[in-house]
N, C-alpha and C positions, 0 to 999 in steps of 0.2 A: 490469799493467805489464811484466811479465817471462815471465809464458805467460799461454796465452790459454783462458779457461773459469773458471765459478764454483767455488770450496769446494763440498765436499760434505758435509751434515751428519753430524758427528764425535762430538763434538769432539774437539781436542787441547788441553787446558785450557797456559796460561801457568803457567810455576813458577817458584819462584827456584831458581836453579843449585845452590847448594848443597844444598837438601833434594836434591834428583835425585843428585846426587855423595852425599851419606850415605846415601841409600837402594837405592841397585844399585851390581855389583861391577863390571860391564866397564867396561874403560879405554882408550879410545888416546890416544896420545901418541906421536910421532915423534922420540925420541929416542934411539932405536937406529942411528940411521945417523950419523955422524959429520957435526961442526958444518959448512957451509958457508957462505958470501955466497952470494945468487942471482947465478947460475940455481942454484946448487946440483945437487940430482939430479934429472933426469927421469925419471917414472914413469908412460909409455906403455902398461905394461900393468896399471897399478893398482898399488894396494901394501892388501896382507891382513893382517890382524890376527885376535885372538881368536878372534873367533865370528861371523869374515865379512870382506868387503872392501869395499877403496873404489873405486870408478870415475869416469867425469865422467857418465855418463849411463844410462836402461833402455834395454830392448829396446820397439819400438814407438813411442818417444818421437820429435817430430820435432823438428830442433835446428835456429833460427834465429840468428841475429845480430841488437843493436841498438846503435846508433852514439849516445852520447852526450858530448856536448862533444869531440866530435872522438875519442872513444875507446871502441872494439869490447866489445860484451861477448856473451857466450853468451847464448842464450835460448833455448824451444820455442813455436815456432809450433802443436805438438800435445803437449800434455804427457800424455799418456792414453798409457803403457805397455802391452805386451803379457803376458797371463799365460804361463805362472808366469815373477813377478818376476828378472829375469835384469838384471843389467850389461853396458853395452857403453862400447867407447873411441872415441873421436874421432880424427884424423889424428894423424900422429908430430909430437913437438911441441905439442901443445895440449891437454892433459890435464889432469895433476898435475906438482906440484913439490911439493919438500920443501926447505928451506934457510935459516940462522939467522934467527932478528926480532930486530932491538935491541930492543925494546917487552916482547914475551916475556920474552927472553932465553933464549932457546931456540929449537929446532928447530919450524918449523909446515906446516901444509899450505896451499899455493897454488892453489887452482883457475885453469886455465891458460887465456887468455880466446884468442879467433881468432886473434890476430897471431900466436900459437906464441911457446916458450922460442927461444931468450934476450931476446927482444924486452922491454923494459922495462913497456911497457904492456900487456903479457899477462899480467902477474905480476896473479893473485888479480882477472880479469877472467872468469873461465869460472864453473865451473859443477863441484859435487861430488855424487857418489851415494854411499850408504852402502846395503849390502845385510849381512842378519845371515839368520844360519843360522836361529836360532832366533827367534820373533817378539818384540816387547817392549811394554812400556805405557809405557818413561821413555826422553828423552833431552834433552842437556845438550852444549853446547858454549861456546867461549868465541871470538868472531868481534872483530877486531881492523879496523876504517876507519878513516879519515884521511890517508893518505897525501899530503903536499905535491905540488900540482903543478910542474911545471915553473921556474912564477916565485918558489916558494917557500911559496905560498899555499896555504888550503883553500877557495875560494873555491867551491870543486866540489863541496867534501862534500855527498853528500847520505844516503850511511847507509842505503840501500836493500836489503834484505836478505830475502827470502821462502825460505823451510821447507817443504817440504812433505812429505806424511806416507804413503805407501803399503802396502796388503796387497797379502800371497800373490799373490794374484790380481789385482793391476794396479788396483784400485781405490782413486782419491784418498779421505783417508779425511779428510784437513781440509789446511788452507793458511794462514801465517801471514806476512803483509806487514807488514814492519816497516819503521821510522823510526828509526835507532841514532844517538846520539853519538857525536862525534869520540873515538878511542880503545878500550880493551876493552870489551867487553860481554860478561855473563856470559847465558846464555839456558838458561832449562829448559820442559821441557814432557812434560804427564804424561796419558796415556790417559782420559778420563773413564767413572766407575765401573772403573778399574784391568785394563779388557779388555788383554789381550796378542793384540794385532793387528797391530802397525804391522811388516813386514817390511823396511820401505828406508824411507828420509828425503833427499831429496834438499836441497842450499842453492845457492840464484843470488842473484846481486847485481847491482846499476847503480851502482857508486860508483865515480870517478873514481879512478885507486889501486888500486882493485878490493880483496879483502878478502883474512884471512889467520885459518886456524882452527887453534885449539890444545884440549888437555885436555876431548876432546867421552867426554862418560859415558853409559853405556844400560844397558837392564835392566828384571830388576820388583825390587820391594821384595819379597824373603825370606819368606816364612812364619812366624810366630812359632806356637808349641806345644809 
């Protein structure tokens, strides 16, 4: 639906959110930059954290558009990245955003769809990469859809949301297409047999409204001895 090509056998098993949040330390959360209404801030050249950063897209990726109910949203026509795993940005304007959710209540990240900031229906219509220095087995985010259309309705919702999982080395390492409910969604997912591979995670969407992500956790689980 959203790029084009099979899963590669992985897997990246489903988890519930919370184990992944009790079991690794790393955290983002956008709340360091002070509260805004969108557009809030735009962040053309990424915005980095911990133990790596965020971008909208890789290096080698090709980046399409697809038009649904009348509204643009990011895609890859080649999602197959170039090694070694690097981030890249898209035009000024169409990136990221950062800026309050009533829903939250708090500060989240907008992936910024083709029409570019400030455009209304750009908000949380693109497409986010996450790249980490070091590789991981767990990660966890918390992805918010529903947004009312224009007439007030969710007539649109469709909750459309795919994950995908990449190494080092540019290789999809699995993909997960999902079907979300109106409102938060908590989302975890854990390396199976607890390999530390996954370098970058990239999330696209097709929801009208487009999405909005907060409190996403990674890591491995600690060593006990």
């Amino acid at each position: 639906m959203l790029c084009a090509g099979a899963a590669v056998a992985g897997p990246v098993d489903p988890a519930p959110y919370d184990q992944v949040a009790q079991a690794t330390r790393g955290e983002i959360r956008f709340d360091a930059l002070p509260e805004q209404a969108y557009p809030g801030f735009n962040l053309d050249h990424g915005l980095a954290f911990d133990d790596g950063h965020i971008g909208e897209h890789f290096a080698g990726q090709a980046m399409d558009e697809i038009t649904y109910l009348g509204n643009r949203f990011d895609s890859l026509s080649n999602p197959a990245p170039s090694a070694p795993l690097t981030l890249r940005m898209g035009p000024a304007g169409t990136n990221l955003s950062v800026s309050r959710h009533r829903v939250f209540d708090s500060n989240v990240l907008y992936p910024l769809g083709p029409l570019g900031q400030p455009h209304p229906q750009a908000r949380g219509e693109g497409m986010a990469a996450f790249l980490f220095d070091q590789d991981i087995c767990q990660f966890g985010l918390k992805v918010h859809t529903q947004y009312e259309d224009d007439l007030g309705t969710l007539a649109g919702h469709l909750g459309a949301v795919e994950v995908l999982f990449f190494g080092r080395d540019g290789a999809l390492i699995d993909r997960h297409d999902l079907r979300l409910p109106a409102g938060i969604s908590d989302l975890g997912f854990i390396r199976s047999a607890g390999a530390a591979d996954i370098a970058g995670v990239q999330v696209l969407n097709l929801d009208p409204g487009g999405i909005s992500i907060d409190d996403v956790v990674y890591g491995c689980a600690p060593f006990l001895g």
